[in-house]
C-alpha positions in Angstrom: -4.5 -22.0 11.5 -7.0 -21.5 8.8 -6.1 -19.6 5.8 -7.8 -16.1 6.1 -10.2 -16.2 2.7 -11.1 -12.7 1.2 -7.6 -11.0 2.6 -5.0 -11.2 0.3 -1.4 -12.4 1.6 -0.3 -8.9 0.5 -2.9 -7.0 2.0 -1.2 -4.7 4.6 -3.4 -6.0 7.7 -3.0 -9.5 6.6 0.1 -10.6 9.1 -1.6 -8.1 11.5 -4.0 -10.1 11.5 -2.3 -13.1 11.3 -0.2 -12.8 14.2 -3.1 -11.0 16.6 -5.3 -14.4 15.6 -1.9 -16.7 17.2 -1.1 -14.8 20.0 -4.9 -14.6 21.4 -5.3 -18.7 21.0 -2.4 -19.2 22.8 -3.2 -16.7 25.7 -0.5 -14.4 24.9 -2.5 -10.8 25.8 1.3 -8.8 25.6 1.2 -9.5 21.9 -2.4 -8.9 21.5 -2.3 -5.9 23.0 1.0 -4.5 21.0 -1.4 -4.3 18.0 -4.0 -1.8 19.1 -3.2 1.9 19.2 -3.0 3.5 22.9 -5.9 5.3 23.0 -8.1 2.0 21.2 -11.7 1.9 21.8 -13.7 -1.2 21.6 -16.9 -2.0 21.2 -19.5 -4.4 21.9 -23.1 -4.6 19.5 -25.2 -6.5 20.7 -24.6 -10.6 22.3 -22.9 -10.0 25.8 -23.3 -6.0 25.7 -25.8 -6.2 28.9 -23.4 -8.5 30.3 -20.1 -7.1 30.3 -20.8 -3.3 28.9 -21.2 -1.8 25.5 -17.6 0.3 25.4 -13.8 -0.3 26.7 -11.4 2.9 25.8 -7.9 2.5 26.0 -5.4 -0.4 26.0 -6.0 -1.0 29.9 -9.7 -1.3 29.7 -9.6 -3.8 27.1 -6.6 -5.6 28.1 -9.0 -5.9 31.5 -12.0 -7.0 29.3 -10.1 -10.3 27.9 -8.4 -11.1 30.6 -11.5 -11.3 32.3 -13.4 -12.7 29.4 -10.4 -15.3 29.3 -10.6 -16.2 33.1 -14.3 -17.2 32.3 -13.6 -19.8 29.4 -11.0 -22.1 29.0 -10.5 -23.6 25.7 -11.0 -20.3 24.0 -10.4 -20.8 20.4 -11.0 -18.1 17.3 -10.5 -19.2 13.5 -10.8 -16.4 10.7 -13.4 -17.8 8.8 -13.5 -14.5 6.3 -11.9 -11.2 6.5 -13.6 -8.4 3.9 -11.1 -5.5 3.0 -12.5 -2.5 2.6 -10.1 0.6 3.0 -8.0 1.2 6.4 -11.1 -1.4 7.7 -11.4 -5.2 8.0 -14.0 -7.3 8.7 -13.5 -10.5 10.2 -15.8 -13.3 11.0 -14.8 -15.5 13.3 -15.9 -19.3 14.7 -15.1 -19.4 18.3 -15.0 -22.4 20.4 -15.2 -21.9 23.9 -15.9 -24.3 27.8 -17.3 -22.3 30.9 -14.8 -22.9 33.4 -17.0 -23.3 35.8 -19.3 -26.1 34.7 -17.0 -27.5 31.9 -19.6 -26.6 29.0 -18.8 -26.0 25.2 -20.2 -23.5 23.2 -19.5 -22.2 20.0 -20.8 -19.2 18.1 -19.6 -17.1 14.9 -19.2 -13.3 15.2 -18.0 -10.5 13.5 -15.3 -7.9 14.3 -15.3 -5.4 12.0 -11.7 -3.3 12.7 -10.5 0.9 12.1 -7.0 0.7 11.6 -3.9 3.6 12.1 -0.2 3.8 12.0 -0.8 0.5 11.2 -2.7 -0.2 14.3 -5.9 -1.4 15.4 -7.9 1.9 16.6 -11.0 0.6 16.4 -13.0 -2.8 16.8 -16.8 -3.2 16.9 -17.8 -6.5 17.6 -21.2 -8.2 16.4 -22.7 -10.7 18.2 -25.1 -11.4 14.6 -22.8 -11.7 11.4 -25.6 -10.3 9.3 -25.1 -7.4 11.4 -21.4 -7.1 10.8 -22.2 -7.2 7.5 -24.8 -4.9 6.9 -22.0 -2.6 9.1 -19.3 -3.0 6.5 -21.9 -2.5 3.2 -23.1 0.5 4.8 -19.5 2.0 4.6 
């Protein structure tokens, strides 16, 4: 796994982080899931928004997002390319490598995921399909 440059190793997120990263390249959706708040909401700017909808509330909803998401690629990989601190927020960019299942073809993109956090877990994600965009979002405060 890549290191995670711009969070420190004592940042409180940082093995949140860390561990959520693992668990979603090795398909493990239980442990992804234990790190969002109940009542999590997620959202989608911009990139597959018309595609698969712009909001999912609630650990159900998502949990149904990526596993359908996940039943469409195989090969899904994420590194942490950067994660920005700022506050109970992190933003993360992301490299993701991914092959259709159904025709076998690779792709790859970069994207942001800029995350709320609460009792230490994730209430909040708002996902950019443009980094710039991500990080106008986390300038903007």
């Amino acid at each position: 796994m890549a290191p995670h440059r711009g969070l420190p190793t004592h940042h409180p997120r940082a093995e949140l982080v860390r561990r959520l990263q693992a668990a979603w390249n090795r398909g493990d959706l239980d442990a992804v899931m234990a790190g969002h708040h109940p009542d999590a909401v997620y959202v989608m700017i911009g990139g597959l928004e018309p595609l698969v909808g712009s909001e999912f509330r609630g650990r159900d909803a998502i949990r149904g997002f990526f596993e359908d998401f996940r039943a469409s690629f195989g090969g899904l990989h994420i590194e942490v390319e950067q994660a920005i601190p700022a506050g109970e927020r992190v933003l993360l960019i992301f490299s993701q490598h991914t092959r259709g299942e159904a025709g076998g073809v690779e792709t790859f993109n970069r994207w942001g995921q800029l995350l709320f956090f609460s009792e230490g877990l994730i209430v909040r994600a708002e996902n950019y399909y443009e980094v710039d965009e991500a990080l106008a979002a986390i300038r903007a405060g």
